[in-house]
C-alpha positions as CSV (number, residue, x, y, z in Angstrom):
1,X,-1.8,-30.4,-25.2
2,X,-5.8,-31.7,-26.2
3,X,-6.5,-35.0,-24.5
4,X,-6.2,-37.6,-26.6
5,X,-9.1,-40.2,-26.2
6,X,-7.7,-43.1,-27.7
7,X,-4.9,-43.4,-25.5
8,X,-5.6,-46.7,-23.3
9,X,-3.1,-47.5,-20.3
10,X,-0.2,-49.3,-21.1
11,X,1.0,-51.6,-17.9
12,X,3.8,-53.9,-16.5
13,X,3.9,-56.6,-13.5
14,X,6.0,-58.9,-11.6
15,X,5.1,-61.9,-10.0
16,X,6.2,-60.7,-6.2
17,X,6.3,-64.6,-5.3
18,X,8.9,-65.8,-8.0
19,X,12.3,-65.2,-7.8
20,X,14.2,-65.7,-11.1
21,X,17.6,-65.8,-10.4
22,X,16.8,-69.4,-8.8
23,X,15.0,-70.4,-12.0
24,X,16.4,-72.9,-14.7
25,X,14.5,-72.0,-17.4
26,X,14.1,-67.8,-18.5
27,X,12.3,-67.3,-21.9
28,X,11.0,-64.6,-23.9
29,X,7.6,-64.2,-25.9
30,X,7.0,-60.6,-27.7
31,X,4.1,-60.0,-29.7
32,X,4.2,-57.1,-32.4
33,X,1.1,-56.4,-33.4
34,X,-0.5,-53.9,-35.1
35,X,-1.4,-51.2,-32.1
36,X,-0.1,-52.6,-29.1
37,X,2.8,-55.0,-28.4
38,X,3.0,-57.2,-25.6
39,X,6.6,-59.1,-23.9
40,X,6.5,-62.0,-21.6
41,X,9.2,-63.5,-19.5
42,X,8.7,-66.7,-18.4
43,X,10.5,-68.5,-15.4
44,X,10.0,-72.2,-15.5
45,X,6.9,-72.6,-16.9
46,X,5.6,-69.5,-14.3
47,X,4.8,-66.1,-15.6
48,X,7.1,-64.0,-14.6
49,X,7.5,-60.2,-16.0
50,X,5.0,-58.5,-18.5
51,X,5.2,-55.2,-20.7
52,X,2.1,-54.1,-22.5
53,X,2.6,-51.0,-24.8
54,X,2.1,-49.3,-28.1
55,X,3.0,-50.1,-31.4
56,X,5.5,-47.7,-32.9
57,X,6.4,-47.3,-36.8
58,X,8.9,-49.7,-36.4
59,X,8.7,-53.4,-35.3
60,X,12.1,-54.4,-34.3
61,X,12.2,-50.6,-31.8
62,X,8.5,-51.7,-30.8
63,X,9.7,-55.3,-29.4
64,X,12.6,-53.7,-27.6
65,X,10.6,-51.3,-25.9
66,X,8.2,-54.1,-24.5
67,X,10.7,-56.6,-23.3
68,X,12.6,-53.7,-21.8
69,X,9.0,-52.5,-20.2
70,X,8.6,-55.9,-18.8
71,X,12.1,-56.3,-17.6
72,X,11.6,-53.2,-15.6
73,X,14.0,-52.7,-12.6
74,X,13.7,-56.9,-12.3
75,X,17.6,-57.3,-12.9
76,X,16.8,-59.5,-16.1
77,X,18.9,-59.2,-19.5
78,X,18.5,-60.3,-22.8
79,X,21.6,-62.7,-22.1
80,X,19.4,-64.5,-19.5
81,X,16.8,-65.2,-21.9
82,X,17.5,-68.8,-22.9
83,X,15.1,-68.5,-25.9
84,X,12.4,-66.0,-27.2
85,X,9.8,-66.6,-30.0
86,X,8.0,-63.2,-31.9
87,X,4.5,-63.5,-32.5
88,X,2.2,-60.8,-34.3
89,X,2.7,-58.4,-37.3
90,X,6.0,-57.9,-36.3
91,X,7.3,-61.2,-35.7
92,X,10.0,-61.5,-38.2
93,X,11.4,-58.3,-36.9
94,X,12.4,-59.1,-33.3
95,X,15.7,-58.7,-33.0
96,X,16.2,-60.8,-30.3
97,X,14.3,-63.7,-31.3
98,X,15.2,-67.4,-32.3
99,X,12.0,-67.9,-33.9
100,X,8.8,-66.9,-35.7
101,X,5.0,-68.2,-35.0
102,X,2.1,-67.6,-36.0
103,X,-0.3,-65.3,-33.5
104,X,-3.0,-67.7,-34.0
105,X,-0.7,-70.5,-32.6
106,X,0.5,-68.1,-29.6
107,X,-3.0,-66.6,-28.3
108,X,-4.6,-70.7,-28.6
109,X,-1.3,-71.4,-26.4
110,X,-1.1,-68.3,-24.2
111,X,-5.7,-68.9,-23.7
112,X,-5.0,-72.3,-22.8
113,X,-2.1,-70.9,-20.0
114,X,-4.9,-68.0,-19.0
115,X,-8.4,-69.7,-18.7
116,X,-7.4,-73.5,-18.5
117,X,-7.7,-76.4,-20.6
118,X,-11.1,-76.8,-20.9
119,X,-11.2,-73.5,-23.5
120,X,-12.1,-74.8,-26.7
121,X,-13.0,-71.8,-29.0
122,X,-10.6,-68.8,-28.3
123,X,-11.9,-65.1,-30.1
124,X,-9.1,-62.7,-30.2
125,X,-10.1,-59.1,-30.9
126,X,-6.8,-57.2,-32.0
127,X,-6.3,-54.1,-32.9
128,X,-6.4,-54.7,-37.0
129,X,-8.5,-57.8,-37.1
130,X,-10.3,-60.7,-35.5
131,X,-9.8,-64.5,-35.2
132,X,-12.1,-67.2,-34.3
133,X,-9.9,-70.2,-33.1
134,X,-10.7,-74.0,-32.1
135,X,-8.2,-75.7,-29.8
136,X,-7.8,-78.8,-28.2
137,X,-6.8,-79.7,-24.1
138,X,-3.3,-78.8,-24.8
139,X,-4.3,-75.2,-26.6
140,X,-3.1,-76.6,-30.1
141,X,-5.1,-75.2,-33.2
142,X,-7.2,-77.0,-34.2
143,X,-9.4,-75.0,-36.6
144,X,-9.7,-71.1,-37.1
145,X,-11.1,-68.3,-39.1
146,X,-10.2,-64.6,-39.5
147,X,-12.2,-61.2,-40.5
148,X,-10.7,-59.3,-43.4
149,X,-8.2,-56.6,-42.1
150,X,-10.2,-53.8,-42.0
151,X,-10.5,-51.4,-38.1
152,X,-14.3,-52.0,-38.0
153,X,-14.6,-55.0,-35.0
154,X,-11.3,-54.2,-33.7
155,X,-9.3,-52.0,-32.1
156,X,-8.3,-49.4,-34.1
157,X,-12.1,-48.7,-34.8
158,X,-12.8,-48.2,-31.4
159,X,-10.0,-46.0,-30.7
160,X,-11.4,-43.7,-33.9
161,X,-14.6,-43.7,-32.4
162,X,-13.0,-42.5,-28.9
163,X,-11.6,-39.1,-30.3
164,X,-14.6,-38.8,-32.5
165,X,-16.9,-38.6,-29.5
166,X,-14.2,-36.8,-26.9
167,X,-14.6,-40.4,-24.5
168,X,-11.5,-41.9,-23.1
169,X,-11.4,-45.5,-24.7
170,X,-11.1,-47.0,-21.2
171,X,-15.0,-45.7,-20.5
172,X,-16.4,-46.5,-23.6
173,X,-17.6,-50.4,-22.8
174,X,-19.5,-49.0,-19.4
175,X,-20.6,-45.9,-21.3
176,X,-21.7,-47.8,-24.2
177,X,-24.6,-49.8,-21.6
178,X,-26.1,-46.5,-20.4
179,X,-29.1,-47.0,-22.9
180,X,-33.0,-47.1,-21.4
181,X,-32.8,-49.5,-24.3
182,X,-30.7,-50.9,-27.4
183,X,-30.5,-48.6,-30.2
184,X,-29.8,-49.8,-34.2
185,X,-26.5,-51.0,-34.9
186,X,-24.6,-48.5,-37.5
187,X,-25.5,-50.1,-40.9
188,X,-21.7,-49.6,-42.1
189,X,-19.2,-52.6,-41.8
190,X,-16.5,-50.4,-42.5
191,X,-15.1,-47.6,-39.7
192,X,-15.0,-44.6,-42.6
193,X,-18.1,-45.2,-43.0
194,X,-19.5,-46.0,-39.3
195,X,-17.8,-42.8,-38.1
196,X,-19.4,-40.8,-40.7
197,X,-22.5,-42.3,-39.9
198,X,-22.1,-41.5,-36.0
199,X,-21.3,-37.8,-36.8
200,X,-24.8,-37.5,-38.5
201,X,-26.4,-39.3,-35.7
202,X,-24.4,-36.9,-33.4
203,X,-25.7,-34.1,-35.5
204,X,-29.6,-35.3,-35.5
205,X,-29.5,-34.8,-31.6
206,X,-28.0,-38.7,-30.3
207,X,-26.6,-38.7,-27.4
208,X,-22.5,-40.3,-27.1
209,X,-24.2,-43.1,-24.7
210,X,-26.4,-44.1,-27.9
211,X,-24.3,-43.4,-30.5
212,X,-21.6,-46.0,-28.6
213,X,-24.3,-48.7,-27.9
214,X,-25.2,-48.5,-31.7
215,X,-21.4,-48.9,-32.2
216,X,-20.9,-51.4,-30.3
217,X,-23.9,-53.6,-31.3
218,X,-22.6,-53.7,-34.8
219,X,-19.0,-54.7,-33.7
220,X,-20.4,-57.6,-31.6
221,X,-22.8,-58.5,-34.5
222,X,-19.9,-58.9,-37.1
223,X,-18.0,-60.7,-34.4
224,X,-20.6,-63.3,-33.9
225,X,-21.5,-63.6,-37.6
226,X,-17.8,-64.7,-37.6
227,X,-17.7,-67.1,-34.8
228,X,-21.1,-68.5,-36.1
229,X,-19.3,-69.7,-39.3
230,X,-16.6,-71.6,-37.2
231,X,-19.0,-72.8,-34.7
232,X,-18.5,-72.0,-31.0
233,X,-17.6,-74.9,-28.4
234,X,-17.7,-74.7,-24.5
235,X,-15.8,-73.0,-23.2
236,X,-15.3,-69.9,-25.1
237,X,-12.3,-67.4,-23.8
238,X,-11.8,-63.8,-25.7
239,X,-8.1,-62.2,-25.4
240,X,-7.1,-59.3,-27.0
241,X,-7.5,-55.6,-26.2
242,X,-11.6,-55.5,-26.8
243,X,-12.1,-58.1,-24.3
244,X,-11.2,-54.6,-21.7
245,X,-14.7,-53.6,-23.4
246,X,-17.9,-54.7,-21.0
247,X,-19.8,-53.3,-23.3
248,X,-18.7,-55.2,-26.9
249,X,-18.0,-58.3,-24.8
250,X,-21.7,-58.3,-23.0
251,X,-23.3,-57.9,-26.6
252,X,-21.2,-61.0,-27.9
253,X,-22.5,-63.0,-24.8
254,X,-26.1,-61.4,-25.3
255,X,-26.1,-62.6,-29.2
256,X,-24.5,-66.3,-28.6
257,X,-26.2,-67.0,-25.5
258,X,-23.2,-67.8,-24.2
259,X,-21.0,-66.3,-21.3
260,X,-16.9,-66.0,-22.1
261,X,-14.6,-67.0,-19.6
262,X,-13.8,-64.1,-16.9
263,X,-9.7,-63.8,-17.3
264,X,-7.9,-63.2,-14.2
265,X,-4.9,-61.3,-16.3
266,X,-4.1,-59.0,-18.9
267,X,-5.9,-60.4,-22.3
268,X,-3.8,-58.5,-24.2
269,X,-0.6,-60.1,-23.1
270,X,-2.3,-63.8,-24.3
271,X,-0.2,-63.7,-27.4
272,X,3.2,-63.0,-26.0
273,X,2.7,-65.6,-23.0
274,X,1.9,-68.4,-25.7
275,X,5.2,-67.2,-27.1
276,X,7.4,-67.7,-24.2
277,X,5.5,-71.1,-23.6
278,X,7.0,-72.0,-27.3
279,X,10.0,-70.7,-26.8
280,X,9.9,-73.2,-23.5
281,X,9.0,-75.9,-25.2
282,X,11.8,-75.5,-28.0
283,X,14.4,-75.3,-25.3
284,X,13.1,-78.6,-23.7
285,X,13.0,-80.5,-26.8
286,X,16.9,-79.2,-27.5
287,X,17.8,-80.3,-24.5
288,X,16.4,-83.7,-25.4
């Protein structure tokens, strides 16, 4: 079976220190989005359980097979979930869920949860776009912007670009910064494009090192022309699956002049934790 490239690691965890069964409050967040989706299980107001995995053809399956990734051999059911909230492409189609919000909404929430309070501009690079998001103290949206959907910036481009030139998309960001210097951006915005651009550069003699540096400089450089048009505040916090990528996330800092937030979790879960922290919320104010 030929290796395939784009294939990045999906994951699960359990906070050792937290046992559930003596919580009060269990809720759900699942995030559907376009490559990967994410569950969270929340125990009163403490992350709990996580799932991280990929996107299949068909969101409702997808959400099941995350929650059940992040309930694991943890001894949680779907009847102990007091309330769950979809997020993401997909978040109509949870069965499971009580309600719908917006992923913009969910990753200011679940950034706010990550990195603190003090975030105030939150970038989430996804797997079919980007958004540029202002928040307040309390992680509520205050402003954002997106990119049009497209897999150039995000992603899906990257994972193209991984079986394109035979690197495994975990190496690519570390790979990408072994230039003696930085090489020019791909002109094209779009991936079709960029990857048929990289596969004459690839031809003329470029090594994968520069053609991934080239890449990646023109990723970060639509990503900042993005975040330039919304204005970035201190502090600035990236979430999503790119911010795995030292060598897109360097460039971003390089161009702003600004350094993001180091996160001490998984950035792709940011989403779904912002849902469960909805979902909490909604119970509380029920029970009110």
């Amino acid at each position: 079976m030929a290796e395939e490239f784009w294939r990045w690691k999906e994951s699960r965890w359990t906070n050792p220190d937290l046992d559930w069964k003596a919580g009060k409050l269990i809720t759900g967040g699942v995030d559907v989005g376009s490559v990967s989706s994410q569950a969270v299980i929340m125990v009163d107001g403490q992350l709990y359980a996580y799932g991280n995995t990929r996107t299949g053809s068909d969101s409702p399956n997808s959400a099941l097979n995350a929650m059940n990734m992040a309930m694991g051999e943890t001894g949680v059911t779907y009847t102990d979930l007091q309330y769950t909230v979809g997020t993401g492409y997909g978040r109509v189609n949870v069965p499971f869920g009580q309600r719908a919000i917006t992923e913009i909404a969910c990753h200011a929430l679940g950034a706010n949860f990550m990195y603190g309070p003090s975030v105030r501009t939150v970038l989430d690079m996804g797997g079919q776009d980007c958004k540029a998001i202002h928040c307040d103290e309390k992680g509520k949206v205050t402003n954002f912007l997106m990119n049009d959907k497209c897999a150039a910036g995000t992603g899906r481009g990257m994972e193209v670009f991984a079986d394109l030139l035979n690197v495994s998309i975990d190496d690519m960001g570390e790979l990408s910064l072994q230039v003696a210097e930085e090489p020019q951006p791909v002109s094209s915005t779009c991936v079709v494009f960029a990857k048929s651009e990289a596969s004459g550069l690839l031809r003329a003699g470029w090594p994968k090192e520069k053609v991934l540096a080239a890449y990646s400089s023109a990723m970060a450089h639509r990503i900042v022309s993005l975040l330039e048009r919304i204005g970035v505040e201190k502090e600035f916090a990236i979430t999503g699956g790119i911010a795995k990528n030292i060598g897109v996330v360097s460039r971003i800092e390089k161009e702003l002049g600004i350094k993001a937030l180091r996160p001490t979790m998984d950035t792709q879960i940011a989403g779904a934790l912002g849902a469960a922290m909805f979902a909490e919320a909604q119970v509380k104010k029920s029970a009110k």
